[in-house]
PyMOL commands that place a pseudoatom at each C-alpha (Angstrom):
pseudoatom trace, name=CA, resn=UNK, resi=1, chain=A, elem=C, hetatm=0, pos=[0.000, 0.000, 0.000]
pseudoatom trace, name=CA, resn=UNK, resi=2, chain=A, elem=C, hetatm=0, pos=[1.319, 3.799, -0.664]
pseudoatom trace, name=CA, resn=UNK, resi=3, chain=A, elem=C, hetatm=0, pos=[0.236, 4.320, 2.977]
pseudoatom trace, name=CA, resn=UNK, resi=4, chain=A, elem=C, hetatm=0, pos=[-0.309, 3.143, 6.023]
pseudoatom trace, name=CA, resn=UNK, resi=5, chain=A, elem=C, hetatm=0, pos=[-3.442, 3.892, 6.434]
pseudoatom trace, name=CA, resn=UNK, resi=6, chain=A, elem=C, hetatm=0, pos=[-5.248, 2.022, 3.891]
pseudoatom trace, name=CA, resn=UNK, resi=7, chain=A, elem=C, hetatm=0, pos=[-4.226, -1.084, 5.732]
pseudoatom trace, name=CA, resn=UNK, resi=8, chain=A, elem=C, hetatm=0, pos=[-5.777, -0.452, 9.021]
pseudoatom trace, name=CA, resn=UNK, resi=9, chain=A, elem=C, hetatm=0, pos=[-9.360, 0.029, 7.521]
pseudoatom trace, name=CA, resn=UNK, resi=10, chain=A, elem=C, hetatm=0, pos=[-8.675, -3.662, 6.415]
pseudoatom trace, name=CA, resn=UNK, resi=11, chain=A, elem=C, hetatm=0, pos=[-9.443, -4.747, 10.229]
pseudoatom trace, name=CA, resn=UNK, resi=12, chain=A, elem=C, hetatm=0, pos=[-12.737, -2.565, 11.092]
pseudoatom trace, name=CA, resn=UNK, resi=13, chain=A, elem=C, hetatm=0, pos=[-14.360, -5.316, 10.186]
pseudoatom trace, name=CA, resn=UNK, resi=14, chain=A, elem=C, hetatm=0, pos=[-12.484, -7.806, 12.321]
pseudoatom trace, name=CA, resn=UNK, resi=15, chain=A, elem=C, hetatm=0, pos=[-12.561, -5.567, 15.154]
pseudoatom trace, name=CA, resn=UNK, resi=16, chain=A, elem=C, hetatm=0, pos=[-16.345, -5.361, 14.919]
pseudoatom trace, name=CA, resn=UNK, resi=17, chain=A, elem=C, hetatm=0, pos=[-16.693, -9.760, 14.835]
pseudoatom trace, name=CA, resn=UNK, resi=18, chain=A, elem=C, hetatm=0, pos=[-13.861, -10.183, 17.144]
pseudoatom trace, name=CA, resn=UNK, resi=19, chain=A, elem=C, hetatm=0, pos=[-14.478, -7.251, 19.408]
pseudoatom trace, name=CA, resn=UNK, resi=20, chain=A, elem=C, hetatm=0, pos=[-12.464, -8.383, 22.759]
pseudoatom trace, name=CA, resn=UNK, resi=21, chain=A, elem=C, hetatm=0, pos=[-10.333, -10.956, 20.758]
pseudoatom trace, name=CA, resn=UNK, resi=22, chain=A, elem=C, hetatm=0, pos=[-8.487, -8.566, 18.558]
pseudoatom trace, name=CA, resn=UNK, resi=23, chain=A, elem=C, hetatm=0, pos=[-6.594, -5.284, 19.326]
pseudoatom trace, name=CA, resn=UNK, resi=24, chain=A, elem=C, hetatm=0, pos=[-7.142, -3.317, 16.800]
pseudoatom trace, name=CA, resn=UNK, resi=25, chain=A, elem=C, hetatm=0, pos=[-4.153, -0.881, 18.390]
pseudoatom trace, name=CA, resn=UNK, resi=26, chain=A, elem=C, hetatm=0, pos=[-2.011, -3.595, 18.340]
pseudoatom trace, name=CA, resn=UNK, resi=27, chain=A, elem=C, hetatm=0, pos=[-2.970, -4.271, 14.550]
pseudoatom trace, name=CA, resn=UNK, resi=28, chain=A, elem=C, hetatm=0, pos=[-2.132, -1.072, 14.446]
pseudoatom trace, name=CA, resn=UNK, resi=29, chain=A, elem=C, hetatm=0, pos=[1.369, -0.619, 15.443]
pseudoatom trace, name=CA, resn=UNK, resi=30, chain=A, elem=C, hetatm=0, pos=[2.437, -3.670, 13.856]
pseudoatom trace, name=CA, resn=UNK, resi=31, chain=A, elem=C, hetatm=0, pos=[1.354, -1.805, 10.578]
pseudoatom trace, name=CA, resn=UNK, resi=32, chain=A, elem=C, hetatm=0, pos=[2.956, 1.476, 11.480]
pseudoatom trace, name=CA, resn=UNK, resi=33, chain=A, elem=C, hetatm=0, pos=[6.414, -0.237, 12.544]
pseudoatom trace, name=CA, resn=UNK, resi=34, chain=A, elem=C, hetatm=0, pos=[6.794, -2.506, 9.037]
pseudoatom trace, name=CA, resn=UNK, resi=35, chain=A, elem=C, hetatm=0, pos=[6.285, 0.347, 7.200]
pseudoatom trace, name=CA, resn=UNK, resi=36, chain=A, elem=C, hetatm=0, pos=[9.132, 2.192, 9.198]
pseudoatom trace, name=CA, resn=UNK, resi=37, chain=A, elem=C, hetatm=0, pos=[11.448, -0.069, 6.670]
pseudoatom trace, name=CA, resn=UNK, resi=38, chain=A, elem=C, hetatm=0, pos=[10.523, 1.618, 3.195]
pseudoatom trace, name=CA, resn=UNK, resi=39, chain=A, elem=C, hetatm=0, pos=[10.371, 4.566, 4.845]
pseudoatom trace, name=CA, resn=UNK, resi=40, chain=A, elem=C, hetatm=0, pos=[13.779, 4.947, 6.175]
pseudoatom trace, name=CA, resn=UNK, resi=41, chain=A, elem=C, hetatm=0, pos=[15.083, 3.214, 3.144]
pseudoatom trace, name=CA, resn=UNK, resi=42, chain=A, elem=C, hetatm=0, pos=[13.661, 6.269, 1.674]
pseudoatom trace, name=CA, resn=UNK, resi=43, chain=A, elem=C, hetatm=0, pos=[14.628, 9.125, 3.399]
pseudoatom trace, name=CA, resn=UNK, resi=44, chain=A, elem=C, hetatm=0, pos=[18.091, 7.271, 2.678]
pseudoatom trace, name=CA, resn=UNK, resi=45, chain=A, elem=C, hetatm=0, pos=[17.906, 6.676, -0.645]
pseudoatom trace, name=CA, resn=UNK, resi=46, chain=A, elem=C, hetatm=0, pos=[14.880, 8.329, -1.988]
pseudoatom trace, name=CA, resn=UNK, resi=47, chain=A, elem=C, hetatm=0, pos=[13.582, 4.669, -2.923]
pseudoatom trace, name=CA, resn=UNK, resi=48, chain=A, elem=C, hetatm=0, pos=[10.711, 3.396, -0.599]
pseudoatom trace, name=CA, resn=UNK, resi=49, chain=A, elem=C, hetatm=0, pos=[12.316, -0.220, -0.520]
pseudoatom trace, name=CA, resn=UNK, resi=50, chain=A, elem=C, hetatm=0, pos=[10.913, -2.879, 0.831]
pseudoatom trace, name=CA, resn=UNK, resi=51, chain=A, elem=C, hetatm=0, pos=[13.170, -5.664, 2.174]
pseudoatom trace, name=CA, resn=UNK, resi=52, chain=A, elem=C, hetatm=0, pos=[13.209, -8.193, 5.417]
pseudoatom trace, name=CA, resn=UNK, resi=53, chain=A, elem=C, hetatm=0, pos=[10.987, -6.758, 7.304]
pseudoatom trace, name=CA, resn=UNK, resi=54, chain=A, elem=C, hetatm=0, pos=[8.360, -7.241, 4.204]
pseudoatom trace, name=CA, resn=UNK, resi=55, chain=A, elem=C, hetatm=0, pos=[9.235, -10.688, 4.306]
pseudoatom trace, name=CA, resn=UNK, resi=56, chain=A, elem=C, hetatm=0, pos=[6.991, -14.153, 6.109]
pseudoatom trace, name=CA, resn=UNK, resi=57, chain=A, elem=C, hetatm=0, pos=[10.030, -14.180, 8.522]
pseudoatom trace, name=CA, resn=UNK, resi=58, chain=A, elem=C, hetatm=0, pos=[10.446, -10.179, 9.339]
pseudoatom trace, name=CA, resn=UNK, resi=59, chain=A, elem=C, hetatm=0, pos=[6.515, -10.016, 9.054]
pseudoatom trace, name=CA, resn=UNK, resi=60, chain=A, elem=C, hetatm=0, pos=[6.406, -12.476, 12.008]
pseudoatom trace, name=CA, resn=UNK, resi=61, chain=A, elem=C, hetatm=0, pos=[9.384, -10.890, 13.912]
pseudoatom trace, name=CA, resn=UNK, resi=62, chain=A, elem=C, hetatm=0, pos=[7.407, -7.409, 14.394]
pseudoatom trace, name=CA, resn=UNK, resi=63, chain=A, elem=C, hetatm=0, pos=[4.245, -9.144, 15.008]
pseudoatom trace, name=CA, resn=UNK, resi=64, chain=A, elem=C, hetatm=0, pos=[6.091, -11.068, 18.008]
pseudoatom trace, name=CA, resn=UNK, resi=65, chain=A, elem=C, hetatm=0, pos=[7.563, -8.087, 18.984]
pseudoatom trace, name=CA, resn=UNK, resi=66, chain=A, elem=C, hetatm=0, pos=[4.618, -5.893, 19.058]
pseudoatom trace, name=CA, resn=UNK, resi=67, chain=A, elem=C, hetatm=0, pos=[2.768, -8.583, 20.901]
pseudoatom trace, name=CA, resn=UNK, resi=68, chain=A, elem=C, hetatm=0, pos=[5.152, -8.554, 23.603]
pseudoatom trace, name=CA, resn=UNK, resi=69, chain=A, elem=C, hetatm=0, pos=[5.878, -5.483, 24.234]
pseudoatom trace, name=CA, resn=UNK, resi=70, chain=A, elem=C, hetatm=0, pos=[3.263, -3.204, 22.501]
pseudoatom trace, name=CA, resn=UNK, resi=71, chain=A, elem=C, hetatm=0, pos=[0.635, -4.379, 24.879]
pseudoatom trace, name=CA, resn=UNK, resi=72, chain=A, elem=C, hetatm=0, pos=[1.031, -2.263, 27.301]
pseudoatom trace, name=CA, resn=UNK, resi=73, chain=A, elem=C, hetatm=0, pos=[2.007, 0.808, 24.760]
pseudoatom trace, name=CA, resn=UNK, resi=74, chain=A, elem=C, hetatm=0, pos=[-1.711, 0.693, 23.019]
pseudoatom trace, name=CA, resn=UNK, resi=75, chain=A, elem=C, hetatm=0, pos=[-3.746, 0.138, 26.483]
pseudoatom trace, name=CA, resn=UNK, resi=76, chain=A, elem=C, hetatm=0, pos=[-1.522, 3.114, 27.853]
pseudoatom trace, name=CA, resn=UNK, resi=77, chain=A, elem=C, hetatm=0, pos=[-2.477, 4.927, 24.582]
pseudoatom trace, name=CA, resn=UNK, resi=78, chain=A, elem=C, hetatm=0, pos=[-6.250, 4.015, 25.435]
pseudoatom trace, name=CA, resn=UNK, resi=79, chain=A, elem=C, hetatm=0, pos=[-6.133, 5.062, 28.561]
pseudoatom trace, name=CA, resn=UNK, resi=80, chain=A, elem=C, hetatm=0, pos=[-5.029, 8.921, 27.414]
pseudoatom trace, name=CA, resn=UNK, resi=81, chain=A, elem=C, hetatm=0, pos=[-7.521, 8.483, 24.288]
pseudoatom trace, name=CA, resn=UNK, resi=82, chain=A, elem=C, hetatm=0, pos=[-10.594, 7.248, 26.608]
pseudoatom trace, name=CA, resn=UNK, resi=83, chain=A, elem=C, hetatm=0, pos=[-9.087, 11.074, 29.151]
pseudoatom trace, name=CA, resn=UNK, resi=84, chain=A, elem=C, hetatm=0, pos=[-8.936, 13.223, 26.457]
pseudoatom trace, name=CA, resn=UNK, resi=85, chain=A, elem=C, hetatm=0, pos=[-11.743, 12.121, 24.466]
pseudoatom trace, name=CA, resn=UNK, resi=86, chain=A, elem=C, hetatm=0, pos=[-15.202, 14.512, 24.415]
pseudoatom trace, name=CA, resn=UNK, resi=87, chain=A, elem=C, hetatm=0, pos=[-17.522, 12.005, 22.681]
pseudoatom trace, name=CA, resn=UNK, resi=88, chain=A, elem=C, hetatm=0, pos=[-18.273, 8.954, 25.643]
pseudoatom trace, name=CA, resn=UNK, resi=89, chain=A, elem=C, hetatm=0, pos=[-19.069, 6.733, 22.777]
pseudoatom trace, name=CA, resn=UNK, resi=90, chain=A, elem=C, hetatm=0, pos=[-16.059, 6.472, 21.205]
pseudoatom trace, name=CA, resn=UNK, resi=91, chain=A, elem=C, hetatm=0, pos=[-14.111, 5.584, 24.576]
pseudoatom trace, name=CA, resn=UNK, resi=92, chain=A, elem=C, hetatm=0, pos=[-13.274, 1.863, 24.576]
pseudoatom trace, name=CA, resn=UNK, resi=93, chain=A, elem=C, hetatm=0, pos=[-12.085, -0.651, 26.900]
pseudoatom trace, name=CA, resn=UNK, resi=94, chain=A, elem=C, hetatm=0, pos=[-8.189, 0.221, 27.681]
pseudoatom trace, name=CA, resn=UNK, resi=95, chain=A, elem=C, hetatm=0, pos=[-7.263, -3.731, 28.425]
pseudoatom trace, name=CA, resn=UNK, resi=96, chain=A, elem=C, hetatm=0, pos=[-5.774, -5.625, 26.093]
pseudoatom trace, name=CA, resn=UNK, resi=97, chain=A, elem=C, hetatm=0, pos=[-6.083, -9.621, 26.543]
pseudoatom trace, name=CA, resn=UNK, resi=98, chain=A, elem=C, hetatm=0, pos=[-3.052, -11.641, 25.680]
pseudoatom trace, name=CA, resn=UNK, resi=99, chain=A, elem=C, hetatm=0, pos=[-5.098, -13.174, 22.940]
pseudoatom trace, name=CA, resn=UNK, resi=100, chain=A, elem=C, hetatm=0, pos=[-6.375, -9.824, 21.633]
pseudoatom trace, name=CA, resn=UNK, resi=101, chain=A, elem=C, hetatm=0, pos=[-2.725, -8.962, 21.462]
pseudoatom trace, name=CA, resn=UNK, resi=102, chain=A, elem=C, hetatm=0, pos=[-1.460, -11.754, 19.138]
pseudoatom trace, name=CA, resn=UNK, resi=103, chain=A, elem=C, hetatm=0, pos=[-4.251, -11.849, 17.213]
pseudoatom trace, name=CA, resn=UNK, resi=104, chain=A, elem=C, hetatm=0, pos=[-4.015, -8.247, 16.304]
pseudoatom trace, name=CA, resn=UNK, resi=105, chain=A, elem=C, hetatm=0, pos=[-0.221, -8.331, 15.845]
pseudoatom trace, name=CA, resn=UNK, resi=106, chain=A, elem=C, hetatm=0, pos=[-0.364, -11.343, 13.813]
pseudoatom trace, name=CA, resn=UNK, resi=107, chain=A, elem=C, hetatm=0, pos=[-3.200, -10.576, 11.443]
pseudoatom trace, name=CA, resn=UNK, resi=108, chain=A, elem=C, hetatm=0, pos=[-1.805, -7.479, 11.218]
pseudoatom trace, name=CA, resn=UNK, resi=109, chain=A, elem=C, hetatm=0, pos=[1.887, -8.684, 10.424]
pseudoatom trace, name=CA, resn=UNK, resi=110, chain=A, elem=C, hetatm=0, pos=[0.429, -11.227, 7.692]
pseudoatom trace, name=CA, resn=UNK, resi=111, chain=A, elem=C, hetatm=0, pos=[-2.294, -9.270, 6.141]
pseudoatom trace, name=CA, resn=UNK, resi=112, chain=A, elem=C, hetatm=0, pos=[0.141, -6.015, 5.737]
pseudoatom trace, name=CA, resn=UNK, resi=113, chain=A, elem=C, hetatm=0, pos=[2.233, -8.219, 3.765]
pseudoatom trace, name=CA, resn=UNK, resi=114, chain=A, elem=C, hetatm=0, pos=[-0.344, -10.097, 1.579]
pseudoatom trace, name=CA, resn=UNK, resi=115, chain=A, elem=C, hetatm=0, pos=[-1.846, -6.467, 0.414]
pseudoatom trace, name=CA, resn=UNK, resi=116, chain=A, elem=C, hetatm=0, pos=[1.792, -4.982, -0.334]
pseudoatom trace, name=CA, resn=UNK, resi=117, chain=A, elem=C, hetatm=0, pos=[2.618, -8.283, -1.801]
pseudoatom trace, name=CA, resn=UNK, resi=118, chain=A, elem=C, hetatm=0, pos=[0.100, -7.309, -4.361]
pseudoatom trace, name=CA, resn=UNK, resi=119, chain=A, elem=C, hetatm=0, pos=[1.352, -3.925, -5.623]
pseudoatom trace, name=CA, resn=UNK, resi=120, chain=A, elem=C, hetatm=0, pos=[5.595, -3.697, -4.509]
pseudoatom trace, name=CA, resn=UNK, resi=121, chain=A, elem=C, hetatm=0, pos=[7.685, -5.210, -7.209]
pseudoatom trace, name=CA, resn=UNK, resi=122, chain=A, elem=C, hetatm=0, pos=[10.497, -5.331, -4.417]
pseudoatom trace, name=CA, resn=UNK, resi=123, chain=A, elem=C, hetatm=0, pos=[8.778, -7.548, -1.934]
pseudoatom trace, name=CA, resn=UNK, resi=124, chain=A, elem=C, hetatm=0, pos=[9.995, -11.177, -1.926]
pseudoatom trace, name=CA, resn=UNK, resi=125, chain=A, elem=C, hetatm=0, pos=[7.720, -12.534, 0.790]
pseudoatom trace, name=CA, resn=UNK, resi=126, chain=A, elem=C, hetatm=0, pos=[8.936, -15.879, 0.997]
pseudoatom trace, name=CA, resn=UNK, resi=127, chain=A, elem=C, hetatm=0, pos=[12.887, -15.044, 0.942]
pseudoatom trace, name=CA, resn=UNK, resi=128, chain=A, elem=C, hetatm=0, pos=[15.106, -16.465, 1.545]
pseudoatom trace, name=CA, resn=UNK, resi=129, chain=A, elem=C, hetatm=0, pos=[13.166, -19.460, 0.672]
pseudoatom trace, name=CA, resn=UNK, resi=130, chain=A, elem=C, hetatm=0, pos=[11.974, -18.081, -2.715]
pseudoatom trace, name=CA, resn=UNK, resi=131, chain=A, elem=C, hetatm=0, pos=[12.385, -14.673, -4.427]
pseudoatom trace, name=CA, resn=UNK, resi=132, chain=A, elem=C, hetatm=0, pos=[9.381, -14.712, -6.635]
pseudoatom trace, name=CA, resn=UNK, resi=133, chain=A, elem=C, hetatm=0, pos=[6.251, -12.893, -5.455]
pseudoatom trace, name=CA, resn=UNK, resi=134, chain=A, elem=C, hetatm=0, pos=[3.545, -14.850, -7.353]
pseudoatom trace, name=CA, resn=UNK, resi=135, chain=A, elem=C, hetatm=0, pos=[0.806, -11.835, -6.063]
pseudoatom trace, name=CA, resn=UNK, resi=136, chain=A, elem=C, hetatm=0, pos=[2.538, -8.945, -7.898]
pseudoatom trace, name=CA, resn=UNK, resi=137, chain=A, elem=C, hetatm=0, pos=[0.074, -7.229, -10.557]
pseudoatom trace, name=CA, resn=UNK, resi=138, chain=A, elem=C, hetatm=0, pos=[-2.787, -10.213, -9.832]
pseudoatom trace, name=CA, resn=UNK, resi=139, chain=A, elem=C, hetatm=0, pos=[-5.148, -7.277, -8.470]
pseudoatom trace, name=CA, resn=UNK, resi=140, chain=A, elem=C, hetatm=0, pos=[-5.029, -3.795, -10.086]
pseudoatom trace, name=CA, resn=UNK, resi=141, chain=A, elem=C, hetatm=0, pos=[-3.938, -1.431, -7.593]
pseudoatom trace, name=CA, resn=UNK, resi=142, chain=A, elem=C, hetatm=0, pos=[-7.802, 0.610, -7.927]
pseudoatom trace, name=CA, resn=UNK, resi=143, chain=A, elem=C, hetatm=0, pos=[-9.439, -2.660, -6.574]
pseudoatom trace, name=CA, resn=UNK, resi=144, chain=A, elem=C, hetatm=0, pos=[-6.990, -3.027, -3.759]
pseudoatom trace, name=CA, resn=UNK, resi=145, chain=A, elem=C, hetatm=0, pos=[-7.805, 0.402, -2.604]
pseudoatom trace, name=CA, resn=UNK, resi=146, chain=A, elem=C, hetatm=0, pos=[-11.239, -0.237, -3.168]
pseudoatom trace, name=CA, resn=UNK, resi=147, chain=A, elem=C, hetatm=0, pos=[-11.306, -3.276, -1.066]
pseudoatom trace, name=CA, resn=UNK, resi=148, chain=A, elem=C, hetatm=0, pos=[-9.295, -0.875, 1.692]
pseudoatom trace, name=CA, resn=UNK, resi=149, chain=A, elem=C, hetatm=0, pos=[-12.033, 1.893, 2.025]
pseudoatom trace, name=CA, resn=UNK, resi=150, chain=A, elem=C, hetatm=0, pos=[-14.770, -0.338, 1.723]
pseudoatom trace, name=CA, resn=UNK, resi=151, chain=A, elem=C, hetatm=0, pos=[-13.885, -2.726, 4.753]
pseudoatom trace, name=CA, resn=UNK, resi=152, chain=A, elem=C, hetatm=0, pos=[-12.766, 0.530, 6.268]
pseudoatom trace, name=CA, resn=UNK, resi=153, chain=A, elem=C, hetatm=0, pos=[-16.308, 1.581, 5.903]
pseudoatom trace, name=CA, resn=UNK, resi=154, chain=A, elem=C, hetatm=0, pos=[-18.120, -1.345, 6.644]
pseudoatom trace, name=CA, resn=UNK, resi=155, chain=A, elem=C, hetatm=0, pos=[-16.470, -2.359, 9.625]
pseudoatom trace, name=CA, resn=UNK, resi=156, chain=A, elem=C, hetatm=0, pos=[-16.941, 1.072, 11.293]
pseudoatom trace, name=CA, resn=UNK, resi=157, chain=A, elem=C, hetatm=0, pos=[-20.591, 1.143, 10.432]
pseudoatom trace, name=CA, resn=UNK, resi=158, chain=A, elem=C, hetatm=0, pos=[-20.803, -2.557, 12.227]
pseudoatom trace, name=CA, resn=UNK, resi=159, chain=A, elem=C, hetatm=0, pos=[-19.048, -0.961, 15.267]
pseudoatom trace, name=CA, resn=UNK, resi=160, chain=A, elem=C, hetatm=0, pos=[-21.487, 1.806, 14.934]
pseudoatom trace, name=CA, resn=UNK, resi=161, chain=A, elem=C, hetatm=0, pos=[-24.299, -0.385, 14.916]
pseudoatom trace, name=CA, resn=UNK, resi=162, chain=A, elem=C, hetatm=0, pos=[-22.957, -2.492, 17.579]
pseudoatom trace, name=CA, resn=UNK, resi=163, chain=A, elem=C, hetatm=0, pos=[-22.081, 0.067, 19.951]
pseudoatom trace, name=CA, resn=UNK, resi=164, chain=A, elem=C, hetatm=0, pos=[-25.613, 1.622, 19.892]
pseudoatom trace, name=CA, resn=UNK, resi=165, chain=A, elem=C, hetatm=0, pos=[-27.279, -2.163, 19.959]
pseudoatom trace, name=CA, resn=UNK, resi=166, chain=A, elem=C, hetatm=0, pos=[-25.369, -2.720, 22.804]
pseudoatom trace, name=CA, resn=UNK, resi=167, chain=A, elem=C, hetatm=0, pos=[-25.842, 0.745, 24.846]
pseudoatom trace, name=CA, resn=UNK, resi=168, chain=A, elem=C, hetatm=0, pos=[-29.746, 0.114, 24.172]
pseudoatom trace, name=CA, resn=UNK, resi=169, chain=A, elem=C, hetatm=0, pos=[-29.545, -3.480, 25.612]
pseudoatom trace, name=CA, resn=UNK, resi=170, chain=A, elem=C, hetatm=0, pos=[-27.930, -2.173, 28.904]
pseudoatom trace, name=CA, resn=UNK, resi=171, chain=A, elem=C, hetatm=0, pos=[-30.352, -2.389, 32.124]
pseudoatom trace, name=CA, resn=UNK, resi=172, chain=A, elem=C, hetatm=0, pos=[-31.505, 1.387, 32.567]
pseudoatom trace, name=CA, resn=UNK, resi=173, chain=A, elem=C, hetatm=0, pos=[-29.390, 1.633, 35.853]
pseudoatom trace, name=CA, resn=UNK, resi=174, chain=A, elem=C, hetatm=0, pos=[-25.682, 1.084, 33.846]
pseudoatom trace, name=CA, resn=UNK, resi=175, chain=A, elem=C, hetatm=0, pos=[-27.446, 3.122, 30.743]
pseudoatom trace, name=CA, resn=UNK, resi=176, chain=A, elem=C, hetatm=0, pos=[-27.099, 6.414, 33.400]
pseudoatom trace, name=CA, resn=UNK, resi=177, chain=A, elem=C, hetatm=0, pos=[-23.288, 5.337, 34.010]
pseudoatom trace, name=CA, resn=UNK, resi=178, chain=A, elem=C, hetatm=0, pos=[-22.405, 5.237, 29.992]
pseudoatom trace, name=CA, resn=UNK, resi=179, chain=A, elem=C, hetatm=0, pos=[-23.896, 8.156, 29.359]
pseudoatom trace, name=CA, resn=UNK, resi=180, chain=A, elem=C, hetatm=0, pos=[-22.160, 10.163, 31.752]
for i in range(1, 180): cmd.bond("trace and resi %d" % i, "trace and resi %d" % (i + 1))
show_as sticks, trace
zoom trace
C-alpha cells in the first residue's frame, strides 16, 4: 500500500466480529512499525524499498515483537484516548487480553504483507526461501484500494451499529453510568 493507512481500515471489520479478541491498536502498530522499513530506506535513498521486514520471517518478527511489548504501549495509549476524548461513545475498553494482542499483531503482520505483496515489485515474501512474489500485478492497484475503504467503511458502520445495539440493551441503571 502507498500508505499506512489504507491497511488499518482492512481490520474494522475484524474488530467489529472479534471485538475483545483482537486489538485493533495492536494491529495497528504492527502496521505502522513494518512500514518504518521503506520509509527509512527512503529518506536514505529516496527509494521506498521494501526488504526483510516485508518478508513471512520479518513479518512475524514485528508481530512477536509488538505482541510482547506493545501491549502495554496501546492500552496506555487508550487510557489517554478514553481522558482526552469529548464524545463517551467512542471511549473503549483500555485492556488488552493476551489473545487480543497476538491476534491483532499477527493478522496485522500477515495481512500487511499479503496487500503490499500485491502492488511492490520489491517484496519477496517468501525469501530467503523463494524470491518470486507470485501476487505482484494479480489485483489492479484501484481494486486493492477499493477493497481498503470499503472494509474501512463497513467495519466502522458494524461498530457503529454495535455500539448503539449494545448501549440500548444495557439495564436502565448502567445506561445512566455510559452516558455520563
Amino acid at each position: 500500500m502507498p500508505i499506512t493507512p489504507f491497511h488499518l481500515l482492512v481490520a474494522t471489520p475484524i474488530k467489529a466480529i472479534a471485538q475483545r479478541r483482537f486489538s485493533w491498536s495492536v494491529f495497528a502498530l504492527v502496521n505502522v512499525v513494518m512500514d518504518i522499513e521503506p520509509v527509512a530506506y527512503f529518506l536514505i535513498t529516496l527509494n521506498p524499498a521494501h526488504r526483510f521486514f516485508h518478508t513471512i520471517i520479518g513479518a512475524t518478527l514485528i508481530a512477536i515483537l509488538c505482541a510482547i511489548y506493545g501491549r502495554r504501549l496501546c492500552e496506555n495509549a487508550i487510557e489517554i484516548w478514553n481522558e482526552e476524548i469529548k464524545t463517551k461513545w467512542l471511549v473503549t475498553e483500555a485492556r488488552i487480553s493476551k489473545f487480543a494482542a497476538w491476534s491483532g499483531a499477527l493478522i496485522g503482520a500477515w495481512s500487511h504483507l499479503l496487500l503490499d505483496s500485491f502492488m511492490h515489485d520489491d517484496i519477496k515474501p517468501l525469501s530467503p526461501f523463494s524470491d518470486s512474489n507470485v501476487l505482484l500485478g494479480t489485483l489492479p492497484i484501484a481494486t486493492l484500494h477499493t477493497i481498503c475503504v470499503v472494509s474501512g467503511i463497513l467495519g466502522l458502520i458494524s461498530m457503529f451499529i454495535l455500539k448503539i445495539k449494545k448501549t440500548s440493551t444495557l439495564p436502565k441503571a448502567n445506561q445512566r453510568k455510559v452516558r455520563k
